[in-house]
FILO-598361 format. One line per field, with one value per residue: x negated, y negated, z negated of N, C-alpha, C, O in turn. Coordinates in Angstrom, 2 decimals. Atoms other than C-alpha are relative to their C-alpha. Last residue first. Example, Ala and Ser with C-alpha at 12.3 -4.5 7.8 and 13.67 -1.06 7.14 Angstrom:
2
neast <- [0.82; -0.89]
nnorth <- [1.19; 1.19]
nup <- [0.06; 0.00]
caeast <- [-13.67; -12.30]
canorth <- [1.06; 4.50]
caup <- [-7.14; -7.80]
ceast <- [0.77; -0.90]
cnorth <- [-1.09; -1.20]
cup <- [-0.73; 0.00]
oeast <- [0.26; -1.94]
onorth <- [-2.20; -1.18]
oup <- [-0.90; -0.66]
//
This chain:
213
neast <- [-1.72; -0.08; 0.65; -1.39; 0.37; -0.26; 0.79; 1.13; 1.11; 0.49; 1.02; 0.70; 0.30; -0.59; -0.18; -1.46; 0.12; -0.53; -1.38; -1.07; -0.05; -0.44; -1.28; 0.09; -1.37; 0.35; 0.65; -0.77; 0.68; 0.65; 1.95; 0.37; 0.55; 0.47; -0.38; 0.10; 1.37; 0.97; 0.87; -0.14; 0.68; 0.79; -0.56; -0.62; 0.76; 1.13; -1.13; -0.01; 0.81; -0.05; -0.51; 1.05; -0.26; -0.59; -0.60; -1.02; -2.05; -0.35; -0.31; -0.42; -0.84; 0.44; -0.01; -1.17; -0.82; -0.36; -0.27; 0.69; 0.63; -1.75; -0.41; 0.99; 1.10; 0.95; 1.00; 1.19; 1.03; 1.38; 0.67; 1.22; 1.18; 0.76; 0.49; 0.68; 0.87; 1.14; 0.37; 1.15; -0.42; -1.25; -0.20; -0.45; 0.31; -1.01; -1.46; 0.04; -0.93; -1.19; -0.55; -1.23; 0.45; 0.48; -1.61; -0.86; 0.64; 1.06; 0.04; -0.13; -1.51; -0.73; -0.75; -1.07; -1.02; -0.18; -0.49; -1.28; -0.93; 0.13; -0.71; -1.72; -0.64; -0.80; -1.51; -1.02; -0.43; -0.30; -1.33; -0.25; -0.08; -1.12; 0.11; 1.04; 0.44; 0.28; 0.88; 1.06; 0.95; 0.02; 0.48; 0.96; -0.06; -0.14; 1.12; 0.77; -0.46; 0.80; 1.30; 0.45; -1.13; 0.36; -1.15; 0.67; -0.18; -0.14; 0.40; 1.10; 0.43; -1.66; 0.76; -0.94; 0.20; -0.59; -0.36; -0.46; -1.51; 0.34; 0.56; -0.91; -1.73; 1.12; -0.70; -1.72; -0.40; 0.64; -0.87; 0.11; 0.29; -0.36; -0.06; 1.75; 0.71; -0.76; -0.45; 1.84; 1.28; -0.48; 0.28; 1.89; 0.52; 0.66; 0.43; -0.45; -0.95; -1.02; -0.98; -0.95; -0.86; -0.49; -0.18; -0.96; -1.13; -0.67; -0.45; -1.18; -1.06; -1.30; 0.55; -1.11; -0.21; 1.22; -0.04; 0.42; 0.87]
nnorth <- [-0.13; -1.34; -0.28; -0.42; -0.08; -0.57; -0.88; -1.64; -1.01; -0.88; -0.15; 0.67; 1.16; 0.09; 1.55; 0.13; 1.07; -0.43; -0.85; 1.07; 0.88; -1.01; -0.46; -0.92; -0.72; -1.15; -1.08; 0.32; 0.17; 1.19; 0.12; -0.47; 1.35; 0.14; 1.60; -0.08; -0.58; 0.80; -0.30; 0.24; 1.36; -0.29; -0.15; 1.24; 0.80; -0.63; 0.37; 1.18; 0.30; -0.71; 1.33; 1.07; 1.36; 1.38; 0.20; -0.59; 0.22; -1.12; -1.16; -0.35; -0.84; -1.07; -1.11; -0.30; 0.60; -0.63; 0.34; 0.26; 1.46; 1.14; 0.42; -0.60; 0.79; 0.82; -0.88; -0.92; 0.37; 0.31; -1.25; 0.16; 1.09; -1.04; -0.41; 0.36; 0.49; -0.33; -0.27; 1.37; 1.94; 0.40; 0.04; 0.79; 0.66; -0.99; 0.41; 1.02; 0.57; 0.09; -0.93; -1.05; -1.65; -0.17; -0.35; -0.94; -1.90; -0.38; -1.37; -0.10; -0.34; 0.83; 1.12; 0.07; -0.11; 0.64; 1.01; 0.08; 0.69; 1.40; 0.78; -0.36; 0.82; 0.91; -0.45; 0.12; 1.25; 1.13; -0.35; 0.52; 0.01; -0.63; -1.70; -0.40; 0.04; -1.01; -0.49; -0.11; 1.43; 0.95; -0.22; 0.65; 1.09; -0.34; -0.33; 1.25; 0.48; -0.48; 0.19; 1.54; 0.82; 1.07; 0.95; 0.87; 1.14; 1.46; 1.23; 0.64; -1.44; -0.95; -1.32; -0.67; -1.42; -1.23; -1.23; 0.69; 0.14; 1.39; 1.14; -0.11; 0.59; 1.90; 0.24; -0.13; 1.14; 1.09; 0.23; -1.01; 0.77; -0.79; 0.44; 0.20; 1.49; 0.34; -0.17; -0.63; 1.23; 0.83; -1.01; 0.15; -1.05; -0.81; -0.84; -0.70; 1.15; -1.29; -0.51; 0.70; -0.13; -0.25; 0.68; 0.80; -0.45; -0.62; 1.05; 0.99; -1.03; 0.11; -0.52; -1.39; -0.94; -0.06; 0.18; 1.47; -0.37]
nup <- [0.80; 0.97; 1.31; 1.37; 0.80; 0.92; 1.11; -0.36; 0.74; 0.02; -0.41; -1.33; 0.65; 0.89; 0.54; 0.58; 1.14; 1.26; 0.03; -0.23; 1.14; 0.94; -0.75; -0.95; -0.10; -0.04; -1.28; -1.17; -1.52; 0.51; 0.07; -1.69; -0.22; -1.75; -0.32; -1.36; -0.37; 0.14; 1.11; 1.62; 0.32; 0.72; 1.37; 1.13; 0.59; 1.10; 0.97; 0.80; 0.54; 1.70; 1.45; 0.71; -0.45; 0.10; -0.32; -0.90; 0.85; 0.60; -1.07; -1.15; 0.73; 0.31; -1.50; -0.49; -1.34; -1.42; -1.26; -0.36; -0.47; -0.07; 1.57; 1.10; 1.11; -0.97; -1.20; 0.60; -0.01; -1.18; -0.16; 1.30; -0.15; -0.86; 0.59; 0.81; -1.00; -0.40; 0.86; -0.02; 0.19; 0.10; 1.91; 0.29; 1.29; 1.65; 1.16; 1.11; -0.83; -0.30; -0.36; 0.91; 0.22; -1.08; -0.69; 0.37; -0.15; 0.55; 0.37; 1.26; 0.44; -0.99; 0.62; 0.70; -1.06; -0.70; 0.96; -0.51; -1.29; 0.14; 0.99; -0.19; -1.06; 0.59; 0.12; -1.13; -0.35; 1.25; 0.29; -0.96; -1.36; -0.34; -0.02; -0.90; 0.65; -0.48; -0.55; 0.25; -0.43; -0.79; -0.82; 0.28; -0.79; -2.35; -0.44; -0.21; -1.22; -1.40; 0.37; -0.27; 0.61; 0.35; -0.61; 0.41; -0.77; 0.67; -1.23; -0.64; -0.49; -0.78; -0.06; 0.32; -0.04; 0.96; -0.52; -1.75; -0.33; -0.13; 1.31; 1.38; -0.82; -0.36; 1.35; -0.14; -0.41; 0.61; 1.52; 1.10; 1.59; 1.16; 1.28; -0.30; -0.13; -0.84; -1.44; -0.47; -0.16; -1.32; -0.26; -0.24; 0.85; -0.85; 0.80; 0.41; 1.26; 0.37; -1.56; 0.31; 1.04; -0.60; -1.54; 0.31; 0.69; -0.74; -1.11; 0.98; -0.22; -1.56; -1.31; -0.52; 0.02; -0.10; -1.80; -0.33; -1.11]
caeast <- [9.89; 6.28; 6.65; 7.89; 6.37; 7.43; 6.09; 7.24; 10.01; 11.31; 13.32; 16.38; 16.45; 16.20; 15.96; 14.35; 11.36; 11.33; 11.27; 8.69; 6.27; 6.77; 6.04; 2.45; 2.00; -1.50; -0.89; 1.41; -1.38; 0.44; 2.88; 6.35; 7.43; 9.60; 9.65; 10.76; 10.52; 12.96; 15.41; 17.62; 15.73; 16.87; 20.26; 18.73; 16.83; 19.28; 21.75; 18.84; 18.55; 22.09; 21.71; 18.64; 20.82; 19.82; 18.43; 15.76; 14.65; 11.16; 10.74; 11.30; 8.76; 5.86; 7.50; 8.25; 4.92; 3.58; 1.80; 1.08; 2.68; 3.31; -0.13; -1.73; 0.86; 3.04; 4.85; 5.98; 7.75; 9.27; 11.13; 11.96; 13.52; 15.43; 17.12; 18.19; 19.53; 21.51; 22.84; 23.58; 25.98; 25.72; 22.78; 21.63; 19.29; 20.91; 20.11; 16.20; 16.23; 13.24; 10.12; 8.39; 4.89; 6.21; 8.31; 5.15; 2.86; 5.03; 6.62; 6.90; 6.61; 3.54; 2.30; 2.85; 0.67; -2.14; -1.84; -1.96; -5.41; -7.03; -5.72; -6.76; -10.27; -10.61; -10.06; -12.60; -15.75; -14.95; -14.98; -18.67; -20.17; -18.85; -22.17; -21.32; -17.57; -16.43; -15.69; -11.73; -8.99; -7.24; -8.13; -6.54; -3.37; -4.18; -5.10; -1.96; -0.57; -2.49; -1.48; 1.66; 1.39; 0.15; 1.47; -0.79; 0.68; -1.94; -1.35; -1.51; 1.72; 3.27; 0.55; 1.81; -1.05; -0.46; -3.03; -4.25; -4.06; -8.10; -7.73; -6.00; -7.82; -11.41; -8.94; -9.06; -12.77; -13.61; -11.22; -12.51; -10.72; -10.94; -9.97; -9.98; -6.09; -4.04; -6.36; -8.35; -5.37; -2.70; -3.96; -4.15; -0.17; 0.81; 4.06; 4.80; 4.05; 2.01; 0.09; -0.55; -1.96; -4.05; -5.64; -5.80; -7.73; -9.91; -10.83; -11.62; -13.35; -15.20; -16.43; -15.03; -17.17; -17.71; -13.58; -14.33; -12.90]
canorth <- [-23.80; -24.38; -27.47; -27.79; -29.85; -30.06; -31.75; -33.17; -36.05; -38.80; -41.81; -43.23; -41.88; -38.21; -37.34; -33.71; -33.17; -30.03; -31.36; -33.88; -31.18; -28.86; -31.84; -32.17; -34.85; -36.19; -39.26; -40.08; -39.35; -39.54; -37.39; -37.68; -36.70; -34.34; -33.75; -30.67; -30.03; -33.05; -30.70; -32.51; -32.41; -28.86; -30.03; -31.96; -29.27; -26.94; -29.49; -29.71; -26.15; -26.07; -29.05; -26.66; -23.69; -20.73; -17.56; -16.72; -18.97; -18.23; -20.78; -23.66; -23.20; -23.84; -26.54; -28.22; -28.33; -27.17; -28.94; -27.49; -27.98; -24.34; -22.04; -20.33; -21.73; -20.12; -17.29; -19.46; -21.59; -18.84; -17.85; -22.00; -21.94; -18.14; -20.70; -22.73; -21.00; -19.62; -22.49; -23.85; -21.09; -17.43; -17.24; -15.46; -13.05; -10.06; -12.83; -12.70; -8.98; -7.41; -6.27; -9.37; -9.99; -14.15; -14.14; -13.54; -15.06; -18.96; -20.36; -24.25; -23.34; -25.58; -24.05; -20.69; -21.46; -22.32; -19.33; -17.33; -19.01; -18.67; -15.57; -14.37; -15.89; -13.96; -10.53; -11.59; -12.40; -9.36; -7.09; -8.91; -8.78; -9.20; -9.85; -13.70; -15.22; -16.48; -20.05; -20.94; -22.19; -18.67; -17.01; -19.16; -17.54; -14.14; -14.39; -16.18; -12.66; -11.02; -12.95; -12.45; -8.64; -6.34; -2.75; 0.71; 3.76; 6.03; 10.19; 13.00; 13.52; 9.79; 7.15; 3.31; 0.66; -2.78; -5.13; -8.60; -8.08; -8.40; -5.28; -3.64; -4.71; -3.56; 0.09; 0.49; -0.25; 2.11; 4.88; 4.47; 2.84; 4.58; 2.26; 3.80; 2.33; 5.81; 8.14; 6.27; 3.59; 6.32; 8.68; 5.52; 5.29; 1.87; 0.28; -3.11; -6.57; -3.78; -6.93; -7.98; -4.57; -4.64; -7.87; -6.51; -3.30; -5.14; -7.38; -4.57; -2.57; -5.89; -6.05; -8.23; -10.39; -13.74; -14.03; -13.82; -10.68]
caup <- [-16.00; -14.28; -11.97; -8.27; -5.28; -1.88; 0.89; 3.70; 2.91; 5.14; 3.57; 3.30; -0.52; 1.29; 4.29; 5.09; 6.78; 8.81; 12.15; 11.38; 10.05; 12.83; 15.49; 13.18; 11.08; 10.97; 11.65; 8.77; 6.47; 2.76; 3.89; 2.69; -1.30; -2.75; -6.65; -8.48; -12.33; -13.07; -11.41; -9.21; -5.92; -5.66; -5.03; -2.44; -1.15; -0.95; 1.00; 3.32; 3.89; 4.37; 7.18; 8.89; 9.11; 7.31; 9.20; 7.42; 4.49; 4.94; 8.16; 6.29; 3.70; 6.13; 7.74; 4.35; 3.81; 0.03; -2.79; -6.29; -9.13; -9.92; -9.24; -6.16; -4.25; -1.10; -2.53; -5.26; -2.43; -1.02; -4.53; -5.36; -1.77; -2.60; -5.41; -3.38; -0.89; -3.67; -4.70; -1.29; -0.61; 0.78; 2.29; 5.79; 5.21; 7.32; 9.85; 9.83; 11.06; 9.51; 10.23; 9.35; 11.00; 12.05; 8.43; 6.69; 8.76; 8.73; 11.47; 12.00; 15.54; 16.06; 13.23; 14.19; 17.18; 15.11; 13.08; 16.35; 17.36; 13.65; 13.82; 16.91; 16.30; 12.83; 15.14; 17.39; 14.92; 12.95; 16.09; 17.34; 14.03; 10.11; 9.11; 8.48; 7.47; 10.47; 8.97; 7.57; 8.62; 9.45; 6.94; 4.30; 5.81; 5.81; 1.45; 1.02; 2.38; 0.01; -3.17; -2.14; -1.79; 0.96; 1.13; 0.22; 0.15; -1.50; -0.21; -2.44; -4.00; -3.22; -4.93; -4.65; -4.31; -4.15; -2.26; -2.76; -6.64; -7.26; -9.22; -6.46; -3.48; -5.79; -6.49; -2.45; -2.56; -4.83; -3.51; 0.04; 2.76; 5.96; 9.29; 12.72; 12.85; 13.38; 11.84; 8.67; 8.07; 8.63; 5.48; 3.36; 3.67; 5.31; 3.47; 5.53; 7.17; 9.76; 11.16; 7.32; 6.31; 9.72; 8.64; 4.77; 5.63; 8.25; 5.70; 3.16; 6.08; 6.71; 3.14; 0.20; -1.70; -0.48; -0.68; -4.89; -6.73]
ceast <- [-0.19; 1.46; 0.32; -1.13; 0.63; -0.83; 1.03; -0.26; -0.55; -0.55; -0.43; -1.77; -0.45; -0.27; 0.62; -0.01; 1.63; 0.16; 0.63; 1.37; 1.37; 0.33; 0.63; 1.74; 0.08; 1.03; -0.23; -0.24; 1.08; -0.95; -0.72; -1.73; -0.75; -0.42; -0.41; -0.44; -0.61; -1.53; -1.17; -0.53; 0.41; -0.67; -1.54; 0.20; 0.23; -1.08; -0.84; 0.84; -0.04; -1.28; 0.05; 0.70; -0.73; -0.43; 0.92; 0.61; 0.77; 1.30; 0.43; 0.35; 1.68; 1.35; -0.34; 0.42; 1.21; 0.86; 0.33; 0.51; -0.45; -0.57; 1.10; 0.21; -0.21; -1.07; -1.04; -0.35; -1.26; -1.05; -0.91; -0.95; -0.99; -1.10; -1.11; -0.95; -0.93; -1.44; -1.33; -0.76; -1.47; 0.75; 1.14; 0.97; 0.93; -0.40; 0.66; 1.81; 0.50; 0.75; 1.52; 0.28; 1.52; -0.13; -0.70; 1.47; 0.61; -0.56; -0.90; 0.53; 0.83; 1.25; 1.05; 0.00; 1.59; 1.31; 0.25; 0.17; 1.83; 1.15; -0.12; 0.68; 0.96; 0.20; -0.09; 1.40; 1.36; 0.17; 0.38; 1.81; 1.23; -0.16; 1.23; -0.27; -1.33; -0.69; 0.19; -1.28; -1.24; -0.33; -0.16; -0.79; -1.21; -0.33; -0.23; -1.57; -0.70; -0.03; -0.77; -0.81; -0.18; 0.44; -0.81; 0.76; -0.57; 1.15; 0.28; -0.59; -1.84; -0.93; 1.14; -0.54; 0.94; -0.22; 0.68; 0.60; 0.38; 1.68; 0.40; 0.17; 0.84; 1.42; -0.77; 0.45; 1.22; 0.42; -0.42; 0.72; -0.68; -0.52; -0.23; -0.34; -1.81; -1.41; 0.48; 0.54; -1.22; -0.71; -0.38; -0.53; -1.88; -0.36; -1.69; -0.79; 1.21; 1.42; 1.23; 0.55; 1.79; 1.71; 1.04; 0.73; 1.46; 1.45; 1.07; 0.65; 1.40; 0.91; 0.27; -0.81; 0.65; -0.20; -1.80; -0.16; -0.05]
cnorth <- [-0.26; -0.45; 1.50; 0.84; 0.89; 0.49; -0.02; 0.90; 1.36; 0.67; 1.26; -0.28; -0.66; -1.98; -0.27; -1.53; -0.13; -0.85; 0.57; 0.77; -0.77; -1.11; 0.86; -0.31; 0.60; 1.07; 0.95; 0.46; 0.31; -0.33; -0.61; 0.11; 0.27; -0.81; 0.72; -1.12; 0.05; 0.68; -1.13; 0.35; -0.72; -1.38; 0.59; 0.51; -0.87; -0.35; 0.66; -0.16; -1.66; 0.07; 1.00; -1.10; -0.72; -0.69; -1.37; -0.56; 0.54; 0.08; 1.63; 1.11; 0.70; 0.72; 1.29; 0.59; 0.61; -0.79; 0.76; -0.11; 0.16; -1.22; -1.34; -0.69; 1.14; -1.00; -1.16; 0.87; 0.49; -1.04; -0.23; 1.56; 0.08; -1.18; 1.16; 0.84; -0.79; 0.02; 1.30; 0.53; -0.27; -1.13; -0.06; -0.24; -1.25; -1.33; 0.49; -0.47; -1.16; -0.93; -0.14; 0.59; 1.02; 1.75; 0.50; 0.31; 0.53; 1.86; 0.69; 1.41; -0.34; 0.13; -1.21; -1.29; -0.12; -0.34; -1.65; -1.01; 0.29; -0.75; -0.81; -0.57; 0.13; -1.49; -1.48; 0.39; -0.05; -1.18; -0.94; 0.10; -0.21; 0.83; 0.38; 1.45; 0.98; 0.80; 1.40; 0.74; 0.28; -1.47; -0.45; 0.66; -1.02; -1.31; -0.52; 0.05; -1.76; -0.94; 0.43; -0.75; -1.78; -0.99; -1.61; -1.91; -1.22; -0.30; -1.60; -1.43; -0.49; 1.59; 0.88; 1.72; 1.52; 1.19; 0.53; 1.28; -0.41; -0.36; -1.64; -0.89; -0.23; -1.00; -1.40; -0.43; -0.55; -1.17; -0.89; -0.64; 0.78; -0.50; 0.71; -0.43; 0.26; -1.26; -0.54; 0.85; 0.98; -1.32; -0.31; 1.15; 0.06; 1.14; 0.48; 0.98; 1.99; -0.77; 1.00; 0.16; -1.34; 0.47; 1.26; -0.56; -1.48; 0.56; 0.66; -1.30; -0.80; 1.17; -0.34; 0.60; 1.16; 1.74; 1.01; 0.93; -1.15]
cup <- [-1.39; -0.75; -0.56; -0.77; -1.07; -1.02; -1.39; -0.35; 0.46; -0.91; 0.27; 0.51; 1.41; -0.92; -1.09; -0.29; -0.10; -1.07; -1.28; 0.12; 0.11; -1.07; -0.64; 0.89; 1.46; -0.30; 0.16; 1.04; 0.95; 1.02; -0.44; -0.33; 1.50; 0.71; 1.51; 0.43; 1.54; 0.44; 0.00; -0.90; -1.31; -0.71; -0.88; -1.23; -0.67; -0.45; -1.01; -1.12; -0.17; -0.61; -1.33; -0.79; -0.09; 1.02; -0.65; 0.92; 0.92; -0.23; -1.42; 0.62; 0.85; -1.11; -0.17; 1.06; -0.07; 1.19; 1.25; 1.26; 1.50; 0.33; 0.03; -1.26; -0.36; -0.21; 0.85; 0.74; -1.42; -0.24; 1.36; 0.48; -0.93; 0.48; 0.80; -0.90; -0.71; 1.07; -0.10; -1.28; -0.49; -0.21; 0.26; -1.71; -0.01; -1.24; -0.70; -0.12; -0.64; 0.52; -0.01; 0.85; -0.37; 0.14; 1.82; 1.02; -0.23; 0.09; -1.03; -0.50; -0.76; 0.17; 0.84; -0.36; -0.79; 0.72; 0.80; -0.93; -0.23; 1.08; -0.24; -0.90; 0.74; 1.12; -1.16; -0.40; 0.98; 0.37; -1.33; -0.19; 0.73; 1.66; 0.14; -0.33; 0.81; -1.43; 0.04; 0.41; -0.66; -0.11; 0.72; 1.38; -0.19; 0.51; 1.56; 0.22; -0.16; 1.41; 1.44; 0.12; 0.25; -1.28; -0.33; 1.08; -0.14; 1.03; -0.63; 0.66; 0.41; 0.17; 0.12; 0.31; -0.41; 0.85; -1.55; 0.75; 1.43; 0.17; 0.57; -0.78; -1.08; -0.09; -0.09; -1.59; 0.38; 0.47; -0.87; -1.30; -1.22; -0.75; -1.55; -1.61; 0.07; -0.05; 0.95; 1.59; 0.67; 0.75; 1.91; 1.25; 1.00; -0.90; 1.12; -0.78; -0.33; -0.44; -0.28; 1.50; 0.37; -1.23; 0.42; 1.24; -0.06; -0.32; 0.68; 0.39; -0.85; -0.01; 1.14; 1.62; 0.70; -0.04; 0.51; 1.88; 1.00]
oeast <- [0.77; 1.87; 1.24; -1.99; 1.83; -1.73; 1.61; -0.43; 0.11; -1.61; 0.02; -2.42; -1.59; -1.40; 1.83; -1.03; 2.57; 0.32; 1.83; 2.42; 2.32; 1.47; 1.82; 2.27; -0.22; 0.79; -0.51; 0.43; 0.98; -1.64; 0.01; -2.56; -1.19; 0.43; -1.05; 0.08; -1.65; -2.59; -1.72; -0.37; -0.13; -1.25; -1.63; -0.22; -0.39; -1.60; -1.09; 0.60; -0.74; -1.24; -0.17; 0.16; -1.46; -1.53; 1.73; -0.18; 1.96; 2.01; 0.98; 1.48; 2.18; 1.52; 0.08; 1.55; 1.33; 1.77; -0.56; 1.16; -0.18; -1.76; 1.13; -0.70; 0.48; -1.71; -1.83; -1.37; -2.45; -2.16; -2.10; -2.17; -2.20; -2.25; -2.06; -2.14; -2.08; -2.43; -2.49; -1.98; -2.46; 1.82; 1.72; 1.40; 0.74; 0.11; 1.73; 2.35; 1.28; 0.10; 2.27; -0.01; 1.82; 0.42; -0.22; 2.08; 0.93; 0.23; -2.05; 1.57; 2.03; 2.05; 1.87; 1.08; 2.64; 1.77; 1.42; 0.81; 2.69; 1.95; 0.82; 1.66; 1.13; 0.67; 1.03; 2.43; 1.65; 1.12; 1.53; 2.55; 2.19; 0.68; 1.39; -0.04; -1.10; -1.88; 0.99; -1.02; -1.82; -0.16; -1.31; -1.15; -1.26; -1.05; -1.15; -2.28; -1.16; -0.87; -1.68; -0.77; -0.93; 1.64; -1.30; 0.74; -0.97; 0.97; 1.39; -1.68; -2.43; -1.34; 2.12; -1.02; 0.38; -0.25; 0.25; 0.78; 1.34; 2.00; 0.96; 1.03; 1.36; 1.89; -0.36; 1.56; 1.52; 0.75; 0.30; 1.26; 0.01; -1.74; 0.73; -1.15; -2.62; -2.39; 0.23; -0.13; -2.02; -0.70; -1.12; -1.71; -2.44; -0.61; -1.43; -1.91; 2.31; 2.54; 2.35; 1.72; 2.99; 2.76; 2.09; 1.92; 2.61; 2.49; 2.28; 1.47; 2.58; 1.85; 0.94; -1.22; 0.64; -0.77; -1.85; -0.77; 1.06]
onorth <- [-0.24; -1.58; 2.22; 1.65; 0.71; 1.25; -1.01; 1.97; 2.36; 0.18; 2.04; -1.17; -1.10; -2.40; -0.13; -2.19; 0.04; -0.37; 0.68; 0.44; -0.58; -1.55; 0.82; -1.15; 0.10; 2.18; 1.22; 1.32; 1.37; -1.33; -1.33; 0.02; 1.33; -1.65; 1.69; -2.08; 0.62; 0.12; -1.59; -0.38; -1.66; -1.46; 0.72; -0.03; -1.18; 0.17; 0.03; -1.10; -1.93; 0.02; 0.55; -1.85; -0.40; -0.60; -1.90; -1.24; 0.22; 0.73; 2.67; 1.49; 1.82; 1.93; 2.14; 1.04; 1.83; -1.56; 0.96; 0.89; -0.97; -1.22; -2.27; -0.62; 2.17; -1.70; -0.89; 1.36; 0.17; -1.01; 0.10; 1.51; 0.13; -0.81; 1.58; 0.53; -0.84; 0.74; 1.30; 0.41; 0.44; -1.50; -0.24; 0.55; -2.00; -1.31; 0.13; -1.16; -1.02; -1.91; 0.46; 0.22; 2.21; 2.31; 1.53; 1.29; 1.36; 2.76; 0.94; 1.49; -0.25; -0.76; -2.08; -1.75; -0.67; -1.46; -2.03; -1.99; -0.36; -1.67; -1.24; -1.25; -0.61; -2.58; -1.75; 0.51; -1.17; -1.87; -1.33; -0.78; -0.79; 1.66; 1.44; 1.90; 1.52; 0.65; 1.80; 1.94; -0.71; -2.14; -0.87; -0.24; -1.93; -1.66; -1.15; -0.92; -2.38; -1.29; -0.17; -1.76; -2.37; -1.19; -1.60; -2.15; -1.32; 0.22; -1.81; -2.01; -1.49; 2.02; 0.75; 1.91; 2.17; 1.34; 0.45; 1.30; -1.08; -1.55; -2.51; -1.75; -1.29; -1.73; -2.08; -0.93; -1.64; -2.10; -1.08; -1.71; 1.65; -0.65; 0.49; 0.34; -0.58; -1.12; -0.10; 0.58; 0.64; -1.87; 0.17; 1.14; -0.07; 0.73; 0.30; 0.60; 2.30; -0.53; 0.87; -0.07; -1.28; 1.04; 0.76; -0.86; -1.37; 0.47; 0.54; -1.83; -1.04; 1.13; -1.36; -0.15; 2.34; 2.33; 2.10; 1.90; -1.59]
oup <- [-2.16; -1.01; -0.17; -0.43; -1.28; -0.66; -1.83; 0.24; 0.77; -1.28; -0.58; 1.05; 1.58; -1.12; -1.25; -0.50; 0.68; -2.20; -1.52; -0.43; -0.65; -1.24; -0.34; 0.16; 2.54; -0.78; 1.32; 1.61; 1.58; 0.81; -1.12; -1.23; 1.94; 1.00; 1.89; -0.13; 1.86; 0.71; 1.01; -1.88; -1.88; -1.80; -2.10; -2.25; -1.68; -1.44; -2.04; -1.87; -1.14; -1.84; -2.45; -1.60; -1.02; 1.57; 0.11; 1.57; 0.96; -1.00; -1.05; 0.93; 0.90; -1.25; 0.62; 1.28; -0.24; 0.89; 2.08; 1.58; 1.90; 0.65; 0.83; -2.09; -0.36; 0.57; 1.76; 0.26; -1.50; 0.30; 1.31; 0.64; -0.68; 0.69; 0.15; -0.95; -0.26; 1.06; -0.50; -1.13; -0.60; 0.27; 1.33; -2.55; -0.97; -2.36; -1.18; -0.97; -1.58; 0.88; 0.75; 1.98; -0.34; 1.09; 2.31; 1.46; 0.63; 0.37; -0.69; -1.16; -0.50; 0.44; 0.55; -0.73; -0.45; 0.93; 0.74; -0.56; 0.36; 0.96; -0.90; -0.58; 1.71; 0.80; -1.61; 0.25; 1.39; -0.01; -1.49; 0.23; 0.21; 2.02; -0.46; -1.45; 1.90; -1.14; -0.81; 0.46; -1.09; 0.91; 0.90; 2.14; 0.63; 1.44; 2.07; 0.52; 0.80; 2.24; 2.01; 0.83; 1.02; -1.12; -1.46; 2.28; -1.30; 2.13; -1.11; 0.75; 0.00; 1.25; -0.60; 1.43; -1.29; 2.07; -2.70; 1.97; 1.81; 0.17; -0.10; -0.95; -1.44; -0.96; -1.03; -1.81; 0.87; -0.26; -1.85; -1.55; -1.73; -0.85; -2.29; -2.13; 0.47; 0.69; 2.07; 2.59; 1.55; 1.85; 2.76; 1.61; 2.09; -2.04; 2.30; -1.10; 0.14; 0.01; 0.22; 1.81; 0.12; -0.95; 0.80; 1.20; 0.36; 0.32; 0.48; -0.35; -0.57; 0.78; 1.31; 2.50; 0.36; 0.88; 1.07; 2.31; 1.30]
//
């Protein structure tokens, strides 16, 4: 199901899906939020995988997934899409403006919406910190290989430290399927960026890479 496609309720749905950053039952979207999804365009979400759907007796829950949430964040750099009117144009110029803000944090949506308490996540050793790195950064491609900020991964890792996330990068930096490499526009490094770069080979790195297994 192609961006071009999706309504404003099916917007709306996902926008107040990723404010919630939790279960919503369908019953709570049409009373509490104004919002009623029908059953066509609730099994659309589905299909397209930007929404799970859990059925309890009567009532859908309905929760964002990864796919969703990289949905939120494309949102934010991208045009108004058109026929949304005056509530469409003002809820994707909040998000354009908080995204913004998170980047300056080096904060990403998910952890920014989370519900929970980021130091029940602290790790236990480097290994697994590692390995919860590889799990945030497949939440943050649309397919292996493919280029993520180190400011943006950063912030999923909870409550680690910033030298144990370096020690977890290094050791990640041993798989041949990983590489880490700096910007390739210098100028256009953010204050997030620079903070989250790790040193490695007496040199800055930004971006993170890692191959299919």
């Amino acid at each position: 199901m192609s961006d071009e496609k999706l309504t404003l309720v099916q917007r709306s749905v996902l926008m107040i899906l990723m404010a919630e950053a939790r279960e919503v039952a369908n019953s709570e979207l049409t009373n509490h939020f104004r919002c009623e999804l029908k059953k066509n365009f609730r099994e659309r979400l589905v299909t397209a995988e930007l929404i799970s759907a859990r059925r309890e007796g009567q009532r859908y829950h309905l929760e964002l997934t990864e796919a969703g949430w990289r949905w939120g964040r494309q949102q934010a750099e991208v045009p108004v899409p058109p026929g949304l009117g005056a509530g469409g144009g003002a809820a994707y110029a909040l998000l354009a403006n908080v995204q913004r803000g998170l980047d300056r944090l080096g904060i990403s949506l998910p952890e920014f919406f989370s519900r929970e308490d980021p130091l029940t996540h602290s790790p236990a050793n480097t290994s697994e910190l590692a390995a919860r790195a590889r799990k945030a950064y497949q939440e943050l491609v649309d397919r292996p290989g493919g280029w993520v900020r180190l400011a943006q991964l950063r912030p999923l890792l909870g409550a680690a430290a910033s030298d144990e996330v370096d020690e977890a990068l290094l050791e990640l930096s041993d798989d041949p399927q990983v590489a880490l490499a700096p910007a390739s526009d210098q100028l256009a490094l953010t204050d997030a960026d620079r903070a989250a770069a790790v040193w490695i080979g007496n040199q800055q790195k930004h971006l993170i890479s890692i191959g299919p297994e």
